[in-house]
C-alpha positions as CSV (number, residue, x, y, z in Angstrom):
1,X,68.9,-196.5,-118.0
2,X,67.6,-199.9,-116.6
3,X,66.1,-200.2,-112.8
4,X,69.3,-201.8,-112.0
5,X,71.7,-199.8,-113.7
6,X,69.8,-196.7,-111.8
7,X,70.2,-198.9,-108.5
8,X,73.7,-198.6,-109.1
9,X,74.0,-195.1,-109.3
10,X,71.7,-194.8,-106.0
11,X,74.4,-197.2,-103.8
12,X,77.4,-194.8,-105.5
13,X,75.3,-191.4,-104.4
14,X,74.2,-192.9,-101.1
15,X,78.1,-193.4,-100.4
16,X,79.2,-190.0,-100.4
17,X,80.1,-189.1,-96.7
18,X,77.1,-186.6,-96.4
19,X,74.9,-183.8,-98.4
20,X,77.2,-181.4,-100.1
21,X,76.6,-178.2,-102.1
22,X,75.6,-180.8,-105.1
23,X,74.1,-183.3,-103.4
24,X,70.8,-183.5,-101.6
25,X,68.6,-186.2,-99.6
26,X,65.1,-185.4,-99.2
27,X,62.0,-187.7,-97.6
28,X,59.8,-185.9,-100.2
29,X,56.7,-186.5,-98.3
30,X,53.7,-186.0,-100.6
31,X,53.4,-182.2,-99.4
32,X,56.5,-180.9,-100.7
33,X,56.0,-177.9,-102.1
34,X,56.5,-177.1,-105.3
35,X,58.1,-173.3,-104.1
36,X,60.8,-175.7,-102.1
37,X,61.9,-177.6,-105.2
38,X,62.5,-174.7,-107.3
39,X,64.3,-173.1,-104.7
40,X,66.9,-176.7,-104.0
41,X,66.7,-176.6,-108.2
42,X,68.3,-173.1,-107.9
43,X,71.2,-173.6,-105.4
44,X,71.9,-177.2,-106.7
45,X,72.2,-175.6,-110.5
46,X,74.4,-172.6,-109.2
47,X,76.3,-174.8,-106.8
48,X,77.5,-177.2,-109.9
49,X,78.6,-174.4,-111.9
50,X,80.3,-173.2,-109.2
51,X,81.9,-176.3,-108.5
52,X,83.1,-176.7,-112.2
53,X,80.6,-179.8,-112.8
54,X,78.0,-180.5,-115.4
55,X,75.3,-181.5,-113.0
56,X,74.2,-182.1,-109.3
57,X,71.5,-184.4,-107.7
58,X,68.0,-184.4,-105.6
59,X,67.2,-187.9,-104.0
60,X,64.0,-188.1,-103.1
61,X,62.7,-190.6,-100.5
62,X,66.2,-190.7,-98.4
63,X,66.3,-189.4,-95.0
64,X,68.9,-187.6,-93.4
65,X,70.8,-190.3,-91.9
66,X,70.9,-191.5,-95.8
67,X,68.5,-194.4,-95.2
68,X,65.7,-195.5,-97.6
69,X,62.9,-194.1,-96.1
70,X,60.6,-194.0,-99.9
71,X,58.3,-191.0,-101.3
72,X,54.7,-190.8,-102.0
73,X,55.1,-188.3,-104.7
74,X,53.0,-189.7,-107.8
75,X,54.1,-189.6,-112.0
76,X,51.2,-186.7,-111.7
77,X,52.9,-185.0,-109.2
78,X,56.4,-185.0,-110.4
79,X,54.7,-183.7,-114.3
80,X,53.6,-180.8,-112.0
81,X,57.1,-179.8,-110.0
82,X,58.5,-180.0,-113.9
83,X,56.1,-177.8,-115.3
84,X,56.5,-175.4,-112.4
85,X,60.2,-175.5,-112.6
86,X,60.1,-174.6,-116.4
87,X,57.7,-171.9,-115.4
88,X,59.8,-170.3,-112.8
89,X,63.5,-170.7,-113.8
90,X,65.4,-167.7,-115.1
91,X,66.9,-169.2,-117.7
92,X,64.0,-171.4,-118.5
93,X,65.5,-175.1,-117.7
94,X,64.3,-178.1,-116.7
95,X,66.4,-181.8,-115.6
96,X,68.8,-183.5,-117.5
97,X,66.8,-186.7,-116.5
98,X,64.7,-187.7,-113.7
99,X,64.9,-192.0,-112.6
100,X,62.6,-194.0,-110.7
101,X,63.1,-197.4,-109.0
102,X,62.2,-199.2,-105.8
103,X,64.2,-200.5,-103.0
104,X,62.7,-202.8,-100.5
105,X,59.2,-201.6,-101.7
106,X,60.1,-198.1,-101.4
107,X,60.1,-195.8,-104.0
108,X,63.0,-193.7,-104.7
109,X,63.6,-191.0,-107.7
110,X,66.9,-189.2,-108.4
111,X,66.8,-185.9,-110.2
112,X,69.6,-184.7,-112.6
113,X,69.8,-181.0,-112.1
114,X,71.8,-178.9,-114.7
115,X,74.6,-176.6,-114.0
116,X,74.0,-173.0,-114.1
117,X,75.0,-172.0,-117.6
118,X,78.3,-170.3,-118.5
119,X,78.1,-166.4,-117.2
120,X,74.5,-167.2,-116.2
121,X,73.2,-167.8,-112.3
122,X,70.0,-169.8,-112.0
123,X,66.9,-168.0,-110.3
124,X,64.1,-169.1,-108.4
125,X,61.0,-166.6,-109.1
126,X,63.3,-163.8,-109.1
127,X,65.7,-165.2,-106.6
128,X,69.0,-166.6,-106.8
129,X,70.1,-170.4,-104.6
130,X,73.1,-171.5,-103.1
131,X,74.0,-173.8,-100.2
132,X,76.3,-173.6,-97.6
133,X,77.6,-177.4,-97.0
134,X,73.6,-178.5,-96.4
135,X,72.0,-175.4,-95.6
136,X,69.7,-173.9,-98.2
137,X,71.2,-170.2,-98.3
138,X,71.0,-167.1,-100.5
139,X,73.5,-166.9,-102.8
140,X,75.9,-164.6,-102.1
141,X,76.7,-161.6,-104.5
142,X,80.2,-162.6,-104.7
143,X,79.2,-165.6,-106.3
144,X,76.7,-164.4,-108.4
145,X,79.9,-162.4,-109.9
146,X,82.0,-165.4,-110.2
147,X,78.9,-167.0,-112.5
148,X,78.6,-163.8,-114.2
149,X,81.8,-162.7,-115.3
150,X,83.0,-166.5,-115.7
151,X,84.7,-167.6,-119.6
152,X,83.1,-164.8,-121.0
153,X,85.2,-165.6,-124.1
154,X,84.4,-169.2,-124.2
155,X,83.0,-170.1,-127.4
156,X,79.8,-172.4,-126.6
157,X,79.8,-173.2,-130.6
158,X,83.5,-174.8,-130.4
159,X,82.9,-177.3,-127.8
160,X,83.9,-181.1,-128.2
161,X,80.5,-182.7,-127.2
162,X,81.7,-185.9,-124.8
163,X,79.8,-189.1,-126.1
164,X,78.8,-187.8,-129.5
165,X,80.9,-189.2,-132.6
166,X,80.5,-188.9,-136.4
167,X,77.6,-191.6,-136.6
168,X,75.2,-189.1,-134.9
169,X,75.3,-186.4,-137.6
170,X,73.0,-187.0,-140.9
171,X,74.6,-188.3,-144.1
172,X,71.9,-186.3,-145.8
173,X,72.8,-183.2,-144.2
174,X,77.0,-183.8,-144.5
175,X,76.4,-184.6,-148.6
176,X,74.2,-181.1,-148.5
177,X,77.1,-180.1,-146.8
178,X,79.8,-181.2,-148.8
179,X,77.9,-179.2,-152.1
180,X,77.6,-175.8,-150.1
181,X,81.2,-175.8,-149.4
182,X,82.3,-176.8,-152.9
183,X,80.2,-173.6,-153.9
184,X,82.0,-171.6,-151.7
185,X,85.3,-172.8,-152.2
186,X,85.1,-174.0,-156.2
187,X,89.1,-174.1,-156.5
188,X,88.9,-176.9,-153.8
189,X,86.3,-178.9,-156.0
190,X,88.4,-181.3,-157.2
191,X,90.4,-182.1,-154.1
192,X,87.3,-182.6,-152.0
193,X,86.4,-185.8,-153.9
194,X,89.5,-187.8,-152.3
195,X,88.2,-186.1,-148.6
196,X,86.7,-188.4,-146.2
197,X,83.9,-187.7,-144.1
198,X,86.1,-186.5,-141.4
199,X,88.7,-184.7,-143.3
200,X,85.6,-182.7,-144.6
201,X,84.4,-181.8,-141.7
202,X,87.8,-180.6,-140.0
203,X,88.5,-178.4,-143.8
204,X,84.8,-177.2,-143.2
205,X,85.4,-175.9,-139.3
206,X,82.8,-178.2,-138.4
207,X,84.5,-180.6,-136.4
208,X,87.9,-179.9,-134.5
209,X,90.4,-183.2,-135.1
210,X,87.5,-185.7,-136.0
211,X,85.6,-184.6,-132.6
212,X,82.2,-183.1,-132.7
213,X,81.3,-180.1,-131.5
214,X,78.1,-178.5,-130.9
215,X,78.3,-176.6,-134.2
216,X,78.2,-179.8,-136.2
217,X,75.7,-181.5,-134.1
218,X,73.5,-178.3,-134.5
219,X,74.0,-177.9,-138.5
220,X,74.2,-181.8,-139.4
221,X,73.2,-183.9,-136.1
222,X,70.5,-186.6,-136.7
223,X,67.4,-185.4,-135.0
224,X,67.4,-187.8,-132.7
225,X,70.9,-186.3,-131.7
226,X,69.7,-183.3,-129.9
227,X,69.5,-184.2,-126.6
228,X,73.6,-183.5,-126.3
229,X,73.3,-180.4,-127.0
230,X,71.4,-180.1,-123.5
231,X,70.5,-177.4,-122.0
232,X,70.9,-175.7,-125.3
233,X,67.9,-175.7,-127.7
234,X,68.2,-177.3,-131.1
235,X,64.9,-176.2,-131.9
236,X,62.9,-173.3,-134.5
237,X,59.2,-172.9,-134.5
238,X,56.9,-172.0,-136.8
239,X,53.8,-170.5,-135.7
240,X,50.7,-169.3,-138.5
241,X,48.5,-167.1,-136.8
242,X,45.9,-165.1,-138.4
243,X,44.9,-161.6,-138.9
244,X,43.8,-161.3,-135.4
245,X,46.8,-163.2,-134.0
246,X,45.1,-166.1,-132.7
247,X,47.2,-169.1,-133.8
248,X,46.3,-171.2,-136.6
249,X,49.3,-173.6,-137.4
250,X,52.3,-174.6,-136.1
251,X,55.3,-177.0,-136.8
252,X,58.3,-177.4,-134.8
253,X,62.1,-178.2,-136.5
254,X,65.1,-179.8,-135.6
255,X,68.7,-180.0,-136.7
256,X,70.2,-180.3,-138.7
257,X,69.9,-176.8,-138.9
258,X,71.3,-176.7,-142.2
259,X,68.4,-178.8,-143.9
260,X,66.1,-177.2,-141.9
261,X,66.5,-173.8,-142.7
262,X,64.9,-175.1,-146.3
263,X,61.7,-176.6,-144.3
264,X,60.8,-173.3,-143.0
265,X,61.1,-171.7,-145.8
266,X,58.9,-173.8,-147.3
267,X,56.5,-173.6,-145.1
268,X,56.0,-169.8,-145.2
269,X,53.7,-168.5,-146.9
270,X,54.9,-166.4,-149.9
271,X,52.3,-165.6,-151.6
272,X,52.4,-162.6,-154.9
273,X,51.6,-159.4,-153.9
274,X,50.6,-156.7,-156.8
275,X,50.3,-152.6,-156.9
276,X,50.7,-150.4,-159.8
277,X,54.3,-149.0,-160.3
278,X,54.0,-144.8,-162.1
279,X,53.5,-144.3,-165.5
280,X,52.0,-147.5,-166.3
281,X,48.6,-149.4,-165.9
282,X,49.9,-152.8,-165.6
283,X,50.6,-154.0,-162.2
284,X,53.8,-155.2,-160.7
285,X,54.1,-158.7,-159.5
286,X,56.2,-159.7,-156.3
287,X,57.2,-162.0,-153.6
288,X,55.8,-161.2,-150.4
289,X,58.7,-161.8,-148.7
290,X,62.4,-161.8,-150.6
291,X,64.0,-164.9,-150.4
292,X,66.6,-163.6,-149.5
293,X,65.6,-161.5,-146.6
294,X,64.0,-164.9,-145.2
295,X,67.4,-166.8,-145.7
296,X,69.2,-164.6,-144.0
297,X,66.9,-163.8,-141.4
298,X,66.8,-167.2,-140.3
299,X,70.3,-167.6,-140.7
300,X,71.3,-164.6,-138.3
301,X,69.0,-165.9,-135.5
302,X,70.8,-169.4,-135.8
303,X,74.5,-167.7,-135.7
304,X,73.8,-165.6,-133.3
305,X,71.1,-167.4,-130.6
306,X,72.7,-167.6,-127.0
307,X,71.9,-171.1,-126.6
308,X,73.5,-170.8,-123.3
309,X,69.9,-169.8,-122.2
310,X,67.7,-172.6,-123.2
311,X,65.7,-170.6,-125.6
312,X,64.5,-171.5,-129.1
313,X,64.2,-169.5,-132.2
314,X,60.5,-168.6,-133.5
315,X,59.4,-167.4,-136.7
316,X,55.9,-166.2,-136.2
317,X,54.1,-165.8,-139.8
318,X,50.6,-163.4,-140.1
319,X,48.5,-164.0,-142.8
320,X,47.7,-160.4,-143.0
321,X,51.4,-160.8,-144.8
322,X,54.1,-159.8,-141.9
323,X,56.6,-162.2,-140.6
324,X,58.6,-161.9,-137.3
325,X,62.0,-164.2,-136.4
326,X,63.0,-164.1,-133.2
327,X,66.0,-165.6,-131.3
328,X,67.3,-165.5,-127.4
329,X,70.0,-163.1,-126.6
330,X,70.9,-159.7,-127.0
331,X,71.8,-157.3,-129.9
332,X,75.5,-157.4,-129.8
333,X,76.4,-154.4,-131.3
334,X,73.8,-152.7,-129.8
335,X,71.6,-150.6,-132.5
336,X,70.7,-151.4,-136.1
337,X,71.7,-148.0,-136.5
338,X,75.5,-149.1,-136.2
339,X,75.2,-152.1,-138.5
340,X,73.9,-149.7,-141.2
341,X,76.3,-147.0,-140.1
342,X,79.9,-149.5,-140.1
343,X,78.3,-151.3,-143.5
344,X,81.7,-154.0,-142.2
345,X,82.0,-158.1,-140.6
346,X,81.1,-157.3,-136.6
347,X,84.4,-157.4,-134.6
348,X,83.0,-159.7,-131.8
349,X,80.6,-162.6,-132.8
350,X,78.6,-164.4,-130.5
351,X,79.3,-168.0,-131.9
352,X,82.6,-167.5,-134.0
353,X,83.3,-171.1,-134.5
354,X,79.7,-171.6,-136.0
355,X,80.0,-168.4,-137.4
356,X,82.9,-169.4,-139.5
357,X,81.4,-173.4,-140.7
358,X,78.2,-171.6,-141.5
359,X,80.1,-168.7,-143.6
360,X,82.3,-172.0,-144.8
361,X,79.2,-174.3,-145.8
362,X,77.5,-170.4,-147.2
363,X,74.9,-170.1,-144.8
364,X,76.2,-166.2,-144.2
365,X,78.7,-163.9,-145.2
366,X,81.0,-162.2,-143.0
367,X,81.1,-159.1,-145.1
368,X,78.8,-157.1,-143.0
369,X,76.7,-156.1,-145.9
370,X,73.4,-159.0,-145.0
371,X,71.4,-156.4,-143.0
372,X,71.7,-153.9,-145.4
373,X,70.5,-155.7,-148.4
374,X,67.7,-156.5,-146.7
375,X,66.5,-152.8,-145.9
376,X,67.7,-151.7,-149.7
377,X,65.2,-155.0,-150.8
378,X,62.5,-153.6,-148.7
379,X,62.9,-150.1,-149.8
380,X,63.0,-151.0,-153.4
381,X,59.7,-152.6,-153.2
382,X,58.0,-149.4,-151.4
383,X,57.5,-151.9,-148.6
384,X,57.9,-150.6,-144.7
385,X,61.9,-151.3,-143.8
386,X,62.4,-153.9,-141.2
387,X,61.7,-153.3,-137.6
388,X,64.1,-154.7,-134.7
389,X,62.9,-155.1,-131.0
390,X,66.0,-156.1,-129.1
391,X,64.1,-156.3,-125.4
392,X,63.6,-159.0,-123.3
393,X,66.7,-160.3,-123.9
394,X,65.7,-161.2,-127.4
395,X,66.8,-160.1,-130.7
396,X,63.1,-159.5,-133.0
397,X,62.8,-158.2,-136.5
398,X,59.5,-157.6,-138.1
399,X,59.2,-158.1,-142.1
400,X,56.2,-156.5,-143.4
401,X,55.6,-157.7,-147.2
402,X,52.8,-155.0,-148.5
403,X,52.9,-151.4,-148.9
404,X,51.3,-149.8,-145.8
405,X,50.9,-146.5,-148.1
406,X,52.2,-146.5,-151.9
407,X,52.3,-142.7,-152.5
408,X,54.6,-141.4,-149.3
409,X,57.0,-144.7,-149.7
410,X,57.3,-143.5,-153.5
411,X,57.9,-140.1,-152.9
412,X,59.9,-140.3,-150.1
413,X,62.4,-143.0,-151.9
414,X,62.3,-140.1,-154.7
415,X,64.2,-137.4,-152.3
416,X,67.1,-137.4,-153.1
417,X,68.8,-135.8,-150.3
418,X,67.8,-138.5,-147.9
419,X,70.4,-141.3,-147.1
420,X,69.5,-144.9,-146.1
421,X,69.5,-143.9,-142.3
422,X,67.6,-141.3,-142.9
423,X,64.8,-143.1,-144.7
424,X,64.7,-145.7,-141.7
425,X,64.5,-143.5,-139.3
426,X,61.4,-141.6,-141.4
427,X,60.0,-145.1,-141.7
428,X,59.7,-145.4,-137.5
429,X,58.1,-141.7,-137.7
430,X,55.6,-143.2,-140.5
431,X,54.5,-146.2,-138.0
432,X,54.6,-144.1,-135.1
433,X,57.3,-145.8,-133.6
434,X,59.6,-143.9,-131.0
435,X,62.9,-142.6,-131.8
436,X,65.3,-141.7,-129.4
437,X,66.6,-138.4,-128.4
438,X,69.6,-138.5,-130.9
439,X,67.6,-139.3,-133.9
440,X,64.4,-136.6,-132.8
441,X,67.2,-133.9,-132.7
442,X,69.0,-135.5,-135.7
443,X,65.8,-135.4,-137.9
444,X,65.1,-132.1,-136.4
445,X,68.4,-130.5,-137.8
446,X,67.5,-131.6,-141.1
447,X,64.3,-130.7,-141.3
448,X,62.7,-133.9,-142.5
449,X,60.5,-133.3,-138.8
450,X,59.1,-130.5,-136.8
451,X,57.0,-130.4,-133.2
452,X,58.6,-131.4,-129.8
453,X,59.6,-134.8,-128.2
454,X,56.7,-137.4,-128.3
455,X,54.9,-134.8,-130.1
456,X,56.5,-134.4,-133.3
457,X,55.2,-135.1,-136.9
458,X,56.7,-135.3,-140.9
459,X,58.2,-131.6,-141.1
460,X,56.0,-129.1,-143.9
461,X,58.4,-130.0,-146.9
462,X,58.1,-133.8,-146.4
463,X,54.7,-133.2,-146.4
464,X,54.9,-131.2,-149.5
465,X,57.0,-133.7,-151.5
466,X,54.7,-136.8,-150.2
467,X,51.4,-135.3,-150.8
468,X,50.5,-135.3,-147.6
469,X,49.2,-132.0,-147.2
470,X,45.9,-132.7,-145.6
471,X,47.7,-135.5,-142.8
472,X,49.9,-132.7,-142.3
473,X,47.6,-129.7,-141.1
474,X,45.6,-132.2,-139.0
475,X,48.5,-133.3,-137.0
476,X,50.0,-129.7,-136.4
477,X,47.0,-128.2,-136.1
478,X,45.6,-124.4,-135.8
479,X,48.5,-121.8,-134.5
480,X,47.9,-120.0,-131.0
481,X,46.8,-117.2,-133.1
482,X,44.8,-118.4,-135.5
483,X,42.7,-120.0,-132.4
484,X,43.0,-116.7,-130.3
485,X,41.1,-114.9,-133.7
486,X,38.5,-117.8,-133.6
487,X,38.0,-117.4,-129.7
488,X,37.4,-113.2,-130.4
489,X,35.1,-114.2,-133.5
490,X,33.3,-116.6,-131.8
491,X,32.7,-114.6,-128.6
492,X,31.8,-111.5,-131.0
493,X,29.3,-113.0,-133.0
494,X,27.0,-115.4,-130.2
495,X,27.8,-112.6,-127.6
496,X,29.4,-114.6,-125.1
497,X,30.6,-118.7,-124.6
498,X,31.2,-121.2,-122.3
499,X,34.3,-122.8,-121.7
500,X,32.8,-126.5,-122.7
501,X,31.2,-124.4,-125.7
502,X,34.9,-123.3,-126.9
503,X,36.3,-126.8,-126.3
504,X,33.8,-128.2,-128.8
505,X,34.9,-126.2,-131.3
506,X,38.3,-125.5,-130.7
507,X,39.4,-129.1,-130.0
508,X,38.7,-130.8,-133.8
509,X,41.2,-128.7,-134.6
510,X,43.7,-129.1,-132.6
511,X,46.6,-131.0,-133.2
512,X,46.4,-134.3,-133.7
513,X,49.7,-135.0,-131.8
514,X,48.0,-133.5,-128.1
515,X,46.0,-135.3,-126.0
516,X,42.2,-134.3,-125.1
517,X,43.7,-133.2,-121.8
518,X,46.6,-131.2,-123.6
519,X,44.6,-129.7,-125.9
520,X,41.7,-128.5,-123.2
521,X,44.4,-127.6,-121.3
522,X,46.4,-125.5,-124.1
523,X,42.6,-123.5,-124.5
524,X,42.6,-122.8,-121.1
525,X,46.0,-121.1,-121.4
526,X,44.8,-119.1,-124.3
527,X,41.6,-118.0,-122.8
528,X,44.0,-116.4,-119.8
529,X,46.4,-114.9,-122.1
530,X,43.2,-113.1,-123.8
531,X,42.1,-112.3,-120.6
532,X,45.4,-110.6,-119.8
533,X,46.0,-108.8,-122.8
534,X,42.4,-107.3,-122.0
535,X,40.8,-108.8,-124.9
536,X,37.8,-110.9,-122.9
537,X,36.9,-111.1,-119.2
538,X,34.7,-113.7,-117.4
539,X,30.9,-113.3,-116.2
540,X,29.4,-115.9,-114.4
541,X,30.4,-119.2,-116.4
542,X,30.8,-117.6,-119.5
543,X,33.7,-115.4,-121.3
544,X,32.6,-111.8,-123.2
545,X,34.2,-109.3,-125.2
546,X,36.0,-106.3,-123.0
């Protein structure tokens, strides 16, 4: 925008009758704090939403009668109240566009403040803004409903994108396009080559009528096309770091999404990993990382990001051979467990419309099956099964491509008794991962684990089966007999024995599971129940024999 085109837009600001719940004048002297911005970003971004418009407005350098009064804030300055609002917002946001000009040698700059996202209020370090005609006010909890539980169904995938036309998306990335959907749809081969570009992308469920939407911009925009897809992100990161997680390389991408996707897969790392497979001395080749697991790992956090948040998608790459991809939003249907468990297409998708082009252009499937695969792939190669975090908001799974330990993965993919949820949920026990209380009593009824809540370990005929005989002593440890007979022995040959001398040798073995306080504490219960049962009594510091 030119000084005088933003000149204009001052004169038409300046003539609304006074501030409003969007609009607001400030002298902006140079200290203004930073905390006051944030807190005017807030109620300005809620108030919009509110309000049912796409942005609101900050003057700075206007007094209150609306005259021209100019601000001493600097470039350097106004760098810092950005950074601090993208610090402190909850969702992360920053302006639309910030302007600059002078009037009558007075410096004047307008900000352009985003609406509160759909179903999400803006806060302020923790607090949520409103305004009350041009009073700076809490907002009220009534309102903070309204933004909450407003167009829940709205699709943010289907929306016509005002301004954007066919010219911004990427004739590279429509002619990929075009080949993806002929490969989905072969029977409509022959048809397509009479389709324009727009007929295409109507067929495809890209665009709706010959108008873009923000599924098309995301999948085939130019790069340079992005910024209408603000607030939302059109952005995944790829971050190298090495076996200490200190970061190494990095490379940031774009849409289109769909040419992208190929980028970061190239960029990972996927090297050959070998190990010896039974009954044979030569060694077994393999990816890393299954393609496939990376295609549709990266696919899933594009279909279902909430870009309503501002967030990106990462994929984080260790070179001790584990990958993470990570996108904003939560899990919608709430547990891997129930993926696994329903093995059908999820009832409620996050982004139908861009669910649909990407299933159309065969980005994903819709059969439900996706998830699966990739814990069978994982299985199959004795590798650890994926690992989802869905806190924070986000949506995390961890792909480790090396066997953490050949001989239990073999043996326990040998039992044949164990289902596929089973085997994941002896996977988290293997990494020492918690389980919940379902799956510890679950596990429990079957045997597969023995001990009690937090304290639990592979059950005696896991073990067995796994060759893990020795692990499995050390964890459970000596019995409260077996230790009362080595107290008696103990005290019987030496005489008598402190209680720091029994905790020396009682506590190596101990279970590993306990604590040093738990297990000092369970030979202090033992000692008393010897005591009871008249076996020992105490003299001085020291325990002897009755």
């Amino acid at each position: 925008m030119t000084e005088n085109e933003v000149k204009d837009l001052l004169k038409t600001l300046l003539r609304a009758d006074t501030e409003s719940e969007v609009l607001e004048f400030k002298e902006a002297k140079k200290s203004f704090s930073k905390d006051d911005f944030g807190k005017y970003f807030s109620a300005l971004s809620n108030e919009a939403n509110l309000a049912d418009k796409a942005y609101s407005w900050i003057l700075f350098g206007i007094g209150n009668q609306k005259q021209i009064v100019g601000t001493s804030i600097s470039e350097a300055q106004l760098n810092e109240y950005k950074l601090e609002i993208s610090n402190h917002t909850s969702p992360m946001l920053s302006f639309l566009a910030t302007y600059r000009c002078t009037v009558d040698g007075k410096d004047v700059i307008l900000f352009q403040i985003p609406a509160a996202p759909q179903g999400i209020p803006v806060a302020w370090k923790g607090h949520f803004y409103g305004r009350s005609g041009e009073s700076l006010v809490a907002l009220d909890i009534g309102e903070i409903e309204r933004i909450r539980n407003q167009n829940k169904k709205k699709d943010w995938s289907a929306q016509i994108v005002d301004g954007a036309t066919l010219d911004d998306l990427s004739e590279e990335a429509v002619s990929f396009a075009r080949v993806q959907f002929a490969k989905k749809n072969p029977h409509l081969e022959k048809d397509m080559e009479n389709w324009s570009d727009e007929t295409f992308l109507n067929k495809a469920k890209l665009c709706i009528r010959g108008k873009v939407t923000n599924t098309a911009l995301l999948l085939l925009g130019k790069p340079e096309s992005h910024h209408f897809l603000n607030p939302a992100v059109a952005k995944m990161t790829w971050i190298l770091r090495d076996k200490d997680g200190v970061e190494v390389d990095y490379e940031h991408f774009s849409c289109p999404f769909i040419l992208a996707v190929g980028e970061v897969h190239s960029k990972i790392r996927n090297l050959k990993y070998r190990y010896i497979q039974d009954g044979t001395l030569f060694p077994e080749e393999v990816l890393r990382f299954d393609p496939f697991i990376i295609r549709e790992s990266l696919n899933n956090c594009i279909v279902h990001q909430d870009y309503s948040v501002g967030g990106k998608i990462n994929i984080v790459e260790y070179e001790n051979g584990v990958l993470v991809f990570s996108n904003s939003g939560d899990f919608i249907p709430k547990t891997i467990e129930n993926v696994l468990k329903n093995d059908a297409p999820e009832s409620v998708y996050r982004n139908p419309f861009l669910a649909e082009a990407m299933v159309n252009l065969n980005m994903i499937d819709t059969i439900g099956s996706g998830i699966k695969k990739m814990f069978v792939l994982q299985k199959n190669k004795f590798f650890p099964l994926p690992d989802y975090d869905f806190s924070n908001n986000e949506v995390k799974v961890k792909i480790t491509g090396k066997v953490l330990d050949m001989q239990y993965a073999r043996k326990l993919a040998q039992m044949p008794d164990l289902e596929l949820s089973d085997i994941i949920l002896l996977d988290r026990v293997q990494k020492k991962l918690p389980i919940n209380d379902e799956a510890f009593k679950y596990l429990k009824s079957k045997k597969l684990i023995e001990g009690r809540k937090n304290n639990y370990t592979i059950s005696a005929e896991v073990a067995k089966i796994t060759h893990q005989e020795t692990d499995y002593m050390n964890k459970v440890g000596i019995d409260d007999d077996y230790c009362k007979k080595m107290i008696l022995d103990y005290i019987r040959k030496f005489g008598s024995a402190k209680k720091s001398q029994l905790e020396e040798f009682l506590l190596p073995k101990l279970s590993e599971n306990l604590s040093e306080q738990q297990k000092k504490d369970k030979i202090k219960n033992i000692l008393q129940i010897l005591k009871r049962s008249g076996h020992i009594k105490p003299e001085g510091k020291k325990w002897i024999n009755v």
